[in-house]
Backbone as CSV, one residue per row, in Angstrom:
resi,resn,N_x,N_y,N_z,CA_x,CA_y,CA_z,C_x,C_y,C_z
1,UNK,12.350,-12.831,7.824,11.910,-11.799,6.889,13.075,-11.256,6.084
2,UNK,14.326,-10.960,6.542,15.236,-10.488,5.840,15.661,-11.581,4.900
3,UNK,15.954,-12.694,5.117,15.887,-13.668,3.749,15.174,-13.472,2.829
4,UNK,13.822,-13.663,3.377,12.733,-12.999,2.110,12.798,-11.676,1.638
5,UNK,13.422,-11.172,1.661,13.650,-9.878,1.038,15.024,-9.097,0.440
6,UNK,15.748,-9.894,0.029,16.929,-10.207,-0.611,16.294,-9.816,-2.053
7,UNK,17.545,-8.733,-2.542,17.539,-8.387,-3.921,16.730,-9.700,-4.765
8,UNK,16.293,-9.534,-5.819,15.768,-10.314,-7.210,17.157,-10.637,-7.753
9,UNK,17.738,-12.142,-7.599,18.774,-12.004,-8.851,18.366,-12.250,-10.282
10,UNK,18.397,-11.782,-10.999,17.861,-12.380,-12.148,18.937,-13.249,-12.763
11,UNK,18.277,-13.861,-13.843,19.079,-15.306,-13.823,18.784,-15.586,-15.587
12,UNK,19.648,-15.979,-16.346,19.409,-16.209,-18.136,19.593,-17.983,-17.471
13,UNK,18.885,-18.748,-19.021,18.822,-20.238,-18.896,19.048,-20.564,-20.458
14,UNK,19.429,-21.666,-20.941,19.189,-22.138,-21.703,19.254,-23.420,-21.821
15,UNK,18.298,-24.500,-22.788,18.463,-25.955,-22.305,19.161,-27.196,-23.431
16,UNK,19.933,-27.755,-22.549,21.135,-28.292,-23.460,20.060,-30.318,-23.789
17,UNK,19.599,-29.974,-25.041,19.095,-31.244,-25.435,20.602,-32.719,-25.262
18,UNK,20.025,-33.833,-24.921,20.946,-34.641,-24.848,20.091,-35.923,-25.279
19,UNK,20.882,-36.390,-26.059,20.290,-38.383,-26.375,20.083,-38.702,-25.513
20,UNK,18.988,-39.773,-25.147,18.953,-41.073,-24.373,19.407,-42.009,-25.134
21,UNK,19.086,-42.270,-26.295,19.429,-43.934,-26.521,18.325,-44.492,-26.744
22,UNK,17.067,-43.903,-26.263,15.566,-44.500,-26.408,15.326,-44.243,-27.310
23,UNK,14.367,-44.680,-28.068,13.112,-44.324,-29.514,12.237,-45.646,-29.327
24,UNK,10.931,-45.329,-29.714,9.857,-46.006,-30.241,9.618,-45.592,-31.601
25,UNK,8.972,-46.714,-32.150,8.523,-46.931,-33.549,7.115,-47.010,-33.354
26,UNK,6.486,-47.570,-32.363,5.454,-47.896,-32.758,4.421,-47.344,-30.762
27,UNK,3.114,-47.630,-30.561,2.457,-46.754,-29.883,2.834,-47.668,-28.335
28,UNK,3.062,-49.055,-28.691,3.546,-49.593,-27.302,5.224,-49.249,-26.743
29,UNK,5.648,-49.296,-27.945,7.157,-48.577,-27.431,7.209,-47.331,-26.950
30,UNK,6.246,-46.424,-27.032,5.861,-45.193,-26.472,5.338,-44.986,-25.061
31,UNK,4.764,-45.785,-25.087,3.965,-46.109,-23.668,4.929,-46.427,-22.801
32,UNK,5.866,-47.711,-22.911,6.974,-47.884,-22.339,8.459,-47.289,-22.380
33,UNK,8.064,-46.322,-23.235,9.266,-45.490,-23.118,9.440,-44.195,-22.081
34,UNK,7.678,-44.078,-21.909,7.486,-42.682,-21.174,7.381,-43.402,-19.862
35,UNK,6.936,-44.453,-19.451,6.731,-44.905,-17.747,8.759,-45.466,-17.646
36,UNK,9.478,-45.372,-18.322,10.850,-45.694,-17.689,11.862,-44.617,-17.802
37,UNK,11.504,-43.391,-18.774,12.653,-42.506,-19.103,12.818,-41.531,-17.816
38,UNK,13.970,-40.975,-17.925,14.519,-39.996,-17.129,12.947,-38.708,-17.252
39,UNK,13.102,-38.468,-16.091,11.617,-37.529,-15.998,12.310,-36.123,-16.609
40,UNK,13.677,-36.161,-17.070,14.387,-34.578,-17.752,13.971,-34.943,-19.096
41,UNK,13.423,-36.011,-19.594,13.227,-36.075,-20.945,11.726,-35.581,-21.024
42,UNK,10.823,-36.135,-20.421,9.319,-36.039,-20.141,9.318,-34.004,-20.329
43,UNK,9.939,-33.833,-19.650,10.216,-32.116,-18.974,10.803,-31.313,-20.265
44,UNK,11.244,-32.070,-20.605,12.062,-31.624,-22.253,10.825,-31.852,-23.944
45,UNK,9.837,-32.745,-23.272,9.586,-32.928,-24.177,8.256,-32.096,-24.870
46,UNK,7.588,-31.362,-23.187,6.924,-31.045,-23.179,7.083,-29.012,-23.160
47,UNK,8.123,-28.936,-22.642,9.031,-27.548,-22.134,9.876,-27.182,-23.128
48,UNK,10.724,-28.203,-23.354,12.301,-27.724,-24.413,11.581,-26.621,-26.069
49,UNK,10.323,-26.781,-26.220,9.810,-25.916,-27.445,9.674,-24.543,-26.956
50,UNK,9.361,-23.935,-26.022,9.721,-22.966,-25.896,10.521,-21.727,-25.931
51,UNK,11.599,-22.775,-25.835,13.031,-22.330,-26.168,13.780,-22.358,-27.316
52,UNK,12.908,-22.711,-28.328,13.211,-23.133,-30.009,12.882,-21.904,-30.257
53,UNK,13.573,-21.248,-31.557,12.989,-20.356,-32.391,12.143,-20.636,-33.232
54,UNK,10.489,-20.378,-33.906,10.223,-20.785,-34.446,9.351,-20.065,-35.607
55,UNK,9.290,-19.758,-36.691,8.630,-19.110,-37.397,7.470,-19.124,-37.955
56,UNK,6.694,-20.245,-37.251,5.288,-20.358,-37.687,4.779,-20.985,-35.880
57,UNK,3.160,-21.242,-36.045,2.904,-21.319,-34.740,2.726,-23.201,-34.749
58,UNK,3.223,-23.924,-33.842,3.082,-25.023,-33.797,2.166,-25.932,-33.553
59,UNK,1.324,-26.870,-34.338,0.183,-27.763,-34.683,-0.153,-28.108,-32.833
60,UNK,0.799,-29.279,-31.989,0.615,-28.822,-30.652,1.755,-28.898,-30.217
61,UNK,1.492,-28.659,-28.291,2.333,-27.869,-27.654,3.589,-28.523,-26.980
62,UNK,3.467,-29.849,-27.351,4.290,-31.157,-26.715,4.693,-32.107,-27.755
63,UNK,5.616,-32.629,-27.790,6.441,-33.877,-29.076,5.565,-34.709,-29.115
64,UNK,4.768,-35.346,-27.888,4.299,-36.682,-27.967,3.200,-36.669,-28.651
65,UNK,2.618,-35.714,-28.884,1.563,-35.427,-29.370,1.355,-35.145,-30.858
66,UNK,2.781,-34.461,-30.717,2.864,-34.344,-32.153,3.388,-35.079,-32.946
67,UNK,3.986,-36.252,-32.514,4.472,-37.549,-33.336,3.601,-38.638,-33.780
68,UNK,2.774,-38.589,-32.427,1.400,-39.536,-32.900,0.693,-39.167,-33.711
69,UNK,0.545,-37.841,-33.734,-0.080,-37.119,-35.122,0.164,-37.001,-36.644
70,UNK,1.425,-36.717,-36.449,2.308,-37.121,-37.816,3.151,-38.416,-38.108
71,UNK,3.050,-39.126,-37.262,3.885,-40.378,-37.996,3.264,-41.293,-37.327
72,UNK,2.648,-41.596,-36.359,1.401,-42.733,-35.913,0.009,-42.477,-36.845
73,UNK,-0.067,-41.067,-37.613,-1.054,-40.904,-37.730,-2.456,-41.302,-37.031
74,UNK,-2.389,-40.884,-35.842,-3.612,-41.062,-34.797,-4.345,-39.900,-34.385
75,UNK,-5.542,-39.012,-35.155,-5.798,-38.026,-34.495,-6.496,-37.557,-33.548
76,UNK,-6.855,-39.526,-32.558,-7.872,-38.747,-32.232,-6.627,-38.959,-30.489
77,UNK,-5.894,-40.129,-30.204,-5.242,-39.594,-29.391,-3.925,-38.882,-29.377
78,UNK,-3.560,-38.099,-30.201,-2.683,-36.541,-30.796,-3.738,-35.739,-29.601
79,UNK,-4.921,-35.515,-30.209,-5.577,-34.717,-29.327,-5.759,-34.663,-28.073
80,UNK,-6.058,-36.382,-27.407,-6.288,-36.260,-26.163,-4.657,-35.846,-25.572
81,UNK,-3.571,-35.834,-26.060,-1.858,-35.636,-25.470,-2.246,-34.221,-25.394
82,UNK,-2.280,-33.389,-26.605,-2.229,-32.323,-26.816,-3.055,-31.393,-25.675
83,UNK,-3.859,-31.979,-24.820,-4.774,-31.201,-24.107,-3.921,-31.350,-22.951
84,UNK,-3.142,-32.105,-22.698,-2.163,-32.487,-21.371,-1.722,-31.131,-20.929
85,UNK,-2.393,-30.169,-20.040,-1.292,-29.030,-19.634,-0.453,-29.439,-18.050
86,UNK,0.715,-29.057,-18.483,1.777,-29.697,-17.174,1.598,-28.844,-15.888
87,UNK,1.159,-27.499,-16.324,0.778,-27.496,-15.289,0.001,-27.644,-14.165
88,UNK,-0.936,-28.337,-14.668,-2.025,-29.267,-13.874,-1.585,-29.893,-12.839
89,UNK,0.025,-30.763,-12.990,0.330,-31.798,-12.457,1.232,-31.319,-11.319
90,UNK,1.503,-31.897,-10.238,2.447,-31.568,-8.832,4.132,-31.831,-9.228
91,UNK,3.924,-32.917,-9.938,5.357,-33.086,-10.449,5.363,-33.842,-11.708
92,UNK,6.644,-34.291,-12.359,6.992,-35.066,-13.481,5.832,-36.187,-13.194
93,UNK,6.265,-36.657,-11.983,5.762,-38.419,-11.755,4.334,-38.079,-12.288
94,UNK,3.875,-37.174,-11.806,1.920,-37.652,-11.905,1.850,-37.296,-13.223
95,UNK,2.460,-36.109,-14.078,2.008,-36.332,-15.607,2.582,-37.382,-16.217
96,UNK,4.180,-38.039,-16.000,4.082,-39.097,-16.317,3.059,-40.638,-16.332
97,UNK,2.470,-40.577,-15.023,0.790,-41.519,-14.629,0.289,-41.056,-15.815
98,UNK,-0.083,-39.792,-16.345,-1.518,-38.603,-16.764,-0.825,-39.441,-18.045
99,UNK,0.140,-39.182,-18.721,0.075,-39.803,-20.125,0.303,-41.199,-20.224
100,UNK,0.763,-42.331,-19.369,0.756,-43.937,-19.548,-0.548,-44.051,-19.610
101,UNK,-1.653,-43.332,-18.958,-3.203,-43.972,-18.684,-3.852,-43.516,-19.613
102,UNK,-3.337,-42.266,-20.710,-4.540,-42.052,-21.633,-3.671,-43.164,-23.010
103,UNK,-2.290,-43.221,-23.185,-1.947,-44.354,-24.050,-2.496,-45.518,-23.754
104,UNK,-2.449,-45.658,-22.226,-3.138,-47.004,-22.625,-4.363,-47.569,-22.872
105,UNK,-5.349,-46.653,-22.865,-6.716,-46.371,-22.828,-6.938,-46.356,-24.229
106,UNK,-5.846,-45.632,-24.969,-6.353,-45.982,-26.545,-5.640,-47.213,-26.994
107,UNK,-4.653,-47.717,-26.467,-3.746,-49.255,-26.859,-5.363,-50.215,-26.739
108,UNK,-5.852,-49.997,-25.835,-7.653,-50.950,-25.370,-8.770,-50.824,-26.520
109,UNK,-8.554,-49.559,-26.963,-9.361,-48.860,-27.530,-9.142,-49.343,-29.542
110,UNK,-7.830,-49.882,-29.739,-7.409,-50.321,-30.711,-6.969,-52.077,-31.139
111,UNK,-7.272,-51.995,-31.996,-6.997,-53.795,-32.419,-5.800,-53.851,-32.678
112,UNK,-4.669,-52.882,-33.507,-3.550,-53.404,-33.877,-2.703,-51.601,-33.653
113,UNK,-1.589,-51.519,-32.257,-1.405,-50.598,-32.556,-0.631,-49.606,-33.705
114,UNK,-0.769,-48.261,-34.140,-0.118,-48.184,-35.138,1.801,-47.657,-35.226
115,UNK,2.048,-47.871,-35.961,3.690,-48.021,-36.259,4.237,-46.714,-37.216
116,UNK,5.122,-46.169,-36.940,5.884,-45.282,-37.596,6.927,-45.987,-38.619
117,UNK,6.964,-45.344,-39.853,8.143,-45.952,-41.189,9.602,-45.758,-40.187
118,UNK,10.271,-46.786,-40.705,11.498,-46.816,-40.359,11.865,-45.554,-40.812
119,UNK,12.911,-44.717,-40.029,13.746,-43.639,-39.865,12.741,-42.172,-39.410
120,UNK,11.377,-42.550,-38.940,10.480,-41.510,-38.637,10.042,-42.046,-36.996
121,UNK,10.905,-42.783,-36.302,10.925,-43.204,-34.635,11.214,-41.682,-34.273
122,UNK,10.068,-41.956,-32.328,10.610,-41.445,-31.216,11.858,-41.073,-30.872
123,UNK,12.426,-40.463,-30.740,14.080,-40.271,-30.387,13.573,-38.923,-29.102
124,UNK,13.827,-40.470,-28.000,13.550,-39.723,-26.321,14.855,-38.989,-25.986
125,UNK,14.678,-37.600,-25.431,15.431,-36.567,-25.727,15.582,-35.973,-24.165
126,UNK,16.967,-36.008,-23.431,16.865,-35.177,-21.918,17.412,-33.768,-22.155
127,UNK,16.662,-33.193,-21.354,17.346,-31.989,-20.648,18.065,-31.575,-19.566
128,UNK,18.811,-31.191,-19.496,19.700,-29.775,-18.801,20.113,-28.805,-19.027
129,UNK,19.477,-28.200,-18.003,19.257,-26.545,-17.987,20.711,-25.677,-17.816
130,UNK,21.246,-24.654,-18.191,22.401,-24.246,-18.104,22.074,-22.695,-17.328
131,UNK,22.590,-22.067,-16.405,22.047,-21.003,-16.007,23.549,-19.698,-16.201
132,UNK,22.438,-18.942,-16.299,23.568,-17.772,-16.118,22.898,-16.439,-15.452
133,UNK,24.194,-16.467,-14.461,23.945,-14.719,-13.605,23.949,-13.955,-14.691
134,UNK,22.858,-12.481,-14.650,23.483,-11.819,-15.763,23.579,-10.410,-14.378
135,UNK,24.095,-10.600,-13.215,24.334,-9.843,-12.638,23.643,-8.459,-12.271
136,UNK,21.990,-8.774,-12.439,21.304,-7.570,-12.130,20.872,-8.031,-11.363
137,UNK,20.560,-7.331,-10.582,19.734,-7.714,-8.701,18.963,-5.992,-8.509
138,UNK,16.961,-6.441,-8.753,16.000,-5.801,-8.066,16.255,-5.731,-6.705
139,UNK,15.830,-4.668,-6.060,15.181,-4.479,-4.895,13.901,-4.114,-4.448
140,UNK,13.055,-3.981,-5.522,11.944,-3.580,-5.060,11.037,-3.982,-6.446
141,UNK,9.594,-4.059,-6.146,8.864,-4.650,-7.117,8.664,-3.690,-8.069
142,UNK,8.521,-2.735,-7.980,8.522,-1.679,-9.169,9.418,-1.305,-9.838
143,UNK,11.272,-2.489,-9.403,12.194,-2.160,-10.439,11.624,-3.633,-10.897
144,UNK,11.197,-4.454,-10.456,10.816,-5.524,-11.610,9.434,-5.321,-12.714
145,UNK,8.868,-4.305,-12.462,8.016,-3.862,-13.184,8.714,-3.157,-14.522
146,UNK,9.739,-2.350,-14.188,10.455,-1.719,-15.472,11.810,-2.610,-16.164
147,UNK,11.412,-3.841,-15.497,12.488,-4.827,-15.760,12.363,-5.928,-17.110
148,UNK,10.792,-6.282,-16.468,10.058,-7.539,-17.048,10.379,-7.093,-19.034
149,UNK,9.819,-5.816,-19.021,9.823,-5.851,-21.099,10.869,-6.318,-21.630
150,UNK,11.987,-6.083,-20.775,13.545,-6.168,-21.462,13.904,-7.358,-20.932
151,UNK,13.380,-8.467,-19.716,13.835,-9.491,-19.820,14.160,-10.334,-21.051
152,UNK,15.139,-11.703,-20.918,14.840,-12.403,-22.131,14.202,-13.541,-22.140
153,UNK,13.716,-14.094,-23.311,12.657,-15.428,-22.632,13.538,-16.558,-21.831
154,UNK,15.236,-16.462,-22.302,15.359,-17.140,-21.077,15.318,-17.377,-19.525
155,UNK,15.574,-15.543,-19.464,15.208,-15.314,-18.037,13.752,-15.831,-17.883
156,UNK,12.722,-15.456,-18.745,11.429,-15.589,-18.234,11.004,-17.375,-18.139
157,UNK,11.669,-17.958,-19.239,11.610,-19.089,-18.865,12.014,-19.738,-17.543
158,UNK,13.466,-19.457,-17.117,14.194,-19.876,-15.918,13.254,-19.675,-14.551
159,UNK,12.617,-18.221,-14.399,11.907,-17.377,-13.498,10.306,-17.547,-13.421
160,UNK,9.677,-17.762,-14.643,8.380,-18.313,-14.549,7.799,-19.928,-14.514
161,UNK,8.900,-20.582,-15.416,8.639,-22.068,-15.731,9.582,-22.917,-15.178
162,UNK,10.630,-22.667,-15.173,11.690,-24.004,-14.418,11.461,-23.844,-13.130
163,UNK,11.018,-22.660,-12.828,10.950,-22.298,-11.485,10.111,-23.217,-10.592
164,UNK,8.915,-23.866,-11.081,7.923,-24.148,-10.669,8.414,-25.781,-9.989
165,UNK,9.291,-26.486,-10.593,9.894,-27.353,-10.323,10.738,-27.163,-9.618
166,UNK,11.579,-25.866,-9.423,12.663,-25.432,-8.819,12.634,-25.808,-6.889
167,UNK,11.767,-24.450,-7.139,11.126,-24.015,-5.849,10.040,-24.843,-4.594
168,UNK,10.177,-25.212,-3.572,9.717,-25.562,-2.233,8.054,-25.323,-2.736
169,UNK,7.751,-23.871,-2.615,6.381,-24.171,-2.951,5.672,-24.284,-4.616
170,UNK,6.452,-24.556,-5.410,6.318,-24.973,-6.946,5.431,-24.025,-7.828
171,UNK,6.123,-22.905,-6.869,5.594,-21.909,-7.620,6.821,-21.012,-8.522
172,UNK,6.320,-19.748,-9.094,7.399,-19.120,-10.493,8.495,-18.204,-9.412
173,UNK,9.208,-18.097,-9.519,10.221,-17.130,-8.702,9.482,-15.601,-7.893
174,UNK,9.006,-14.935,-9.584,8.113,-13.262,-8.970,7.604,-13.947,-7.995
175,UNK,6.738,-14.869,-7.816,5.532,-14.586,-6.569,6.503,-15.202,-5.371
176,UNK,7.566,-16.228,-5.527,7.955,-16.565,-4.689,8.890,-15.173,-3.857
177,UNK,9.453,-14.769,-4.542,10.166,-13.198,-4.371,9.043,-11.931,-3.447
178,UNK,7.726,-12.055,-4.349,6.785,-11.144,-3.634,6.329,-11.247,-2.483
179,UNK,6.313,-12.902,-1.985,5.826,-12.747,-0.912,6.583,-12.035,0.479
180,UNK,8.033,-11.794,-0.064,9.115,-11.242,1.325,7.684,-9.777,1.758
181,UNK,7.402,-9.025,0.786,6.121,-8.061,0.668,5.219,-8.436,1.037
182,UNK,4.827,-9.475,1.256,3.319,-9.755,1.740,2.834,-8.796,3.318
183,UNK,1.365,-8.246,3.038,0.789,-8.676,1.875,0.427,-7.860,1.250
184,UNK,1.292,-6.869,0.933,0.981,-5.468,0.258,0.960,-6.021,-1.322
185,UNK,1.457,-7.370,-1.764,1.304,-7.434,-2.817,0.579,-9.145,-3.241
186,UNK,-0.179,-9.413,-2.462,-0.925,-10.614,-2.389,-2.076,-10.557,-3.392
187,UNK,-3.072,-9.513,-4.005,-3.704,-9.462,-5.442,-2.638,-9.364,-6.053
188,UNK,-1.741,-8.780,-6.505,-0.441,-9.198,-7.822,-0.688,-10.444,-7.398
189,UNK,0.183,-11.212,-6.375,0.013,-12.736,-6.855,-0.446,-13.565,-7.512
190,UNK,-1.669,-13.703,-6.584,-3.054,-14.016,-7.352,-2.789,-13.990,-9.092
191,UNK,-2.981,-12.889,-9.382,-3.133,-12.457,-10.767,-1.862,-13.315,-11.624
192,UNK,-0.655,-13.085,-10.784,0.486,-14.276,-11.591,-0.004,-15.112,-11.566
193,UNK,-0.653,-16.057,-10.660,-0.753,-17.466,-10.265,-2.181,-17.724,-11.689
194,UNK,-2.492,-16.680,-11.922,-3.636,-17.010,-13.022,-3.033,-16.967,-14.420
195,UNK,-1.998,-16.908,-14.335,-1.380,-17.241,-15.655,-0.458,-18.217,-15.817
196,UNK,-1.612,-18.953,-17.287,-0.437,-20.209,-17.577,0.283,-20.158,-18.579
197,UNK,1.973,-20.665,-18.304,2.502,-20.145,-19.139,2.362,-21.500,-20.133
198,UNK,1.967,-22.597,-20.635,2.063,-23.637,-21.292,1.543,-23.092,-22.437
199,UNK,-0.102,-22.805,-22.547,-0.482,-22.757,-23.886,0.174,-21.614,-24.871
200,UNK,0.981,-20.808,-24.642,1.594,-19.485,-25.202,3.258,-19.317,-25.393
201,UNK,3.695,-18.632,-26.045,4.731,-18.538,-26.222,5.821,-17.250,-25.509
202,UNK,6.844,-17.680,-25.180,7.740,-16.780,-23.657,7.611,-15.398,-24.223
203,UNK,7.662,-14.793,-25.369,7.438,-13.558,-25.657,6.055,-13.378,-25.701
204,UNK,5.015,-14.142,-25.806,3.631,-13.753,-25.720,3.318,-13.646,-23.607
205,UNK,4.321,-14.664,-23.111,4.041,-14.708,-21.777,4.660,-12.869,-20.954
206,UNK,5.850,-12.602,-21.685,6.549,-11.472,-21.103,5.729,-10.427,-21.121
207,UNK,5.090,-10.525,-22.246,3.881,-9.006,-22.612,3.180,-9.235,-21.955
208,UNK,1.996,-10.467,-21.075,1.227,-10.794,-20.457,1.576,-10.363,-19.197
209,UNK,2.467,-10.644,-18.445,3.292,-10.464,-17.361,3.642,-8.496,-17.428
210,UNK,4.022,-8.164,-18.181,4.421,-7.323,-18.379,3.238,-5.803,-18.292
211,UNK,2.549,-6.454,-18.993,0.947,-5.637,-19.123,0.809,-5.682,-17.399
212,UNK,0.777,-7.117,-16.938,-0.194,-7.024,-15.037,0.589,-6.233,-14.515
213,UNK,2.171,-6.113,-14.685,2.778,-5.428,-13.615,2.686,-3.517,-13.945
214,UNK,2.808,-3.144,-15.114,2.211,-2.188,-15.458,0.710,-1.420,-15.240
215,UNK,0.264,-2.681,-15.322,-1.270,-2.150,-14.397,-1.492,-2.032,-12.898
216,UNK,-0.553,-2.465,-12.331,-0.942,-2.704,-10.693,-0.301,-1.319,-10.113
217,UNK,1.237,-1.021,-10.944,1.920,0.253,-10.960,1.857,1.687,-11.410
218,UNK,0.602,1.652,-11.852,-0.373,2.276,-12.323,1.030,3.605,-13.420
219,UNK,1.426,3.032,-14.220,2.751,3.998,-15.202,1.783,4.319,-16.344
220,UNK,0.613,4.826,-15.950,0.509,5.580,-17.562,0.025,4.199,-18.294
221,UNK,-0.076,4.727,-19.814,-0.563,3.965,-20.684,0.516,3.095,-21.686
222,UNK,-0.008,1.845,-21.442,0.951,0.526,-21.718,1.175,0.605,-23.390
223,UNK,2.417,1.025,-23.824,2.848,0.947,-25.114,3.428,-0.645,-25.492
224,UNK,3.300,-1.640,-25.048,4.111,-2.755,-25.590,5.642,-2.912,-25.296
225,UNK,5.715,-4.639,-25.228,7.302,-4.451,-24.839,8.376,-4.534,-26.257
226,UNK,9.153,-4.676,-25.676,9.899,-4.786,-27.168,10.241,-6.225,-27.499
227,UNK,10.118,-6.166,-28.768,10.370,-7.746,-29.602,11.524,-8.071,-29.716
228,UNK,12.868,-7.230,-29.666,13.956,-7.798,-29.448,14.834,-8.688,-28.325
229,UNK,14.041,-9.030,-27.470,14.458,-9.472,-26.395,14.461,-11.165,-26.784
230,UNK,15.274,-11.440,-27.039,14.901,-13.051,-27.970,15.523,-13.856,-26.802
């Protein structure tokens, strides 16, 4: 029990894109690019947008999807990628399975697959994550309640989403942290565990997060977090 109940360190991330060397041009080089690449590229390809700044909201939520869309011009499997949420899957390996079987289902589904113009290729892309202490350590869930607005999305990224891969039970850090409390705080859980962070963006996720823990802590009436936390 005293392990489990060790201060919150909080933790900043950011993710350092790196070449493979891979690209496809065309929908079979894709197929075989995703059943052999480093599973940090797969994780990057689907994750690393989060961490982009971006000033408009993005067509969809993953590269692969969105390349077949714009330069395979294929819309109808753009769509079936685009519905891919990762967090469905236990690990890299099985969404890696989840997308070779719907490519190849439309490779069956097609007479001649289609091809991207030279200089508009795949360029398969890895990640590594870079972390940083920023030297604050919770002790109790109601300093992470007055914590969460002012996090930054890297923390929230590092703490809600890398986490899930991180961690023994593949879950986000808070709940892994909450349970040292169990089970005085087992509905909070719950309520995290019902949020996905894929379809939304880390400042739309912090306010989400931010709102439950405010409600469970019952502080009065929820004014919004602040937008500067980039």
């Amino acid at each position: 029990m005293k392990a489990r109940m060790r201060p919150f360190e909080v933790k900043d991330c950011t993710l350092i894109a790196i070449a493979t060397g891979v690209q496809a041009q065309n929908l079979r080089e894709l197929r075989e690019g995703i059943a052999k690449i480093h599973p940090g590229s797969i994780y990057y390809h689907f994750w690393g947008g989060l961490l982009h700044s971006r000033f408009e909201e993005p067509e969809f939520n993953n590269d692969f999807a969105a390349w077949v869309r714009h330069e395979l011009h294929d819309p109808v499997l753009a769509e079936r990628l685009a519905v891919v949420d990762p967090t469905d899957f236990p690990d890299i390996e099985a969404l890696r399975e989840e997308l070779v079987e719907i490519i190849e289902e439309r490779l069956y589904e097609l007479e001649q697959p289609p091809w991207a113009r030279p200089g508009e290729e795949f360029h398969f892309i890895r990640s590594q994550i870079v972390v940083f202490d920023t030297h604050r350590r919770l002790h109790h869930p109601e300093e992470l309640a007055e914590a969460l607005p002012e996090l930054s999305v890297g923390s929230l990224f590092y703490h809600f989403v890398d986490a899930r891969r991180r961690t023994p039970e593949g879950i986000d850090d808070f709940r892994a942290w909450l349970c040292g409390f169990a089970p005085k705080y087992d509905a909070l859980c719950e309520e995290i565990a019902a949020i996905d962070p894929y379809f939304t963006t880390l400042a739309e996720l912090r306010e989400k997060l931010s709102r439950l823990f405010h409600r469970h802590f019952g502080r009065g009436q929820w004014v919004g977090s602040s937008d500067t936390q980039r």
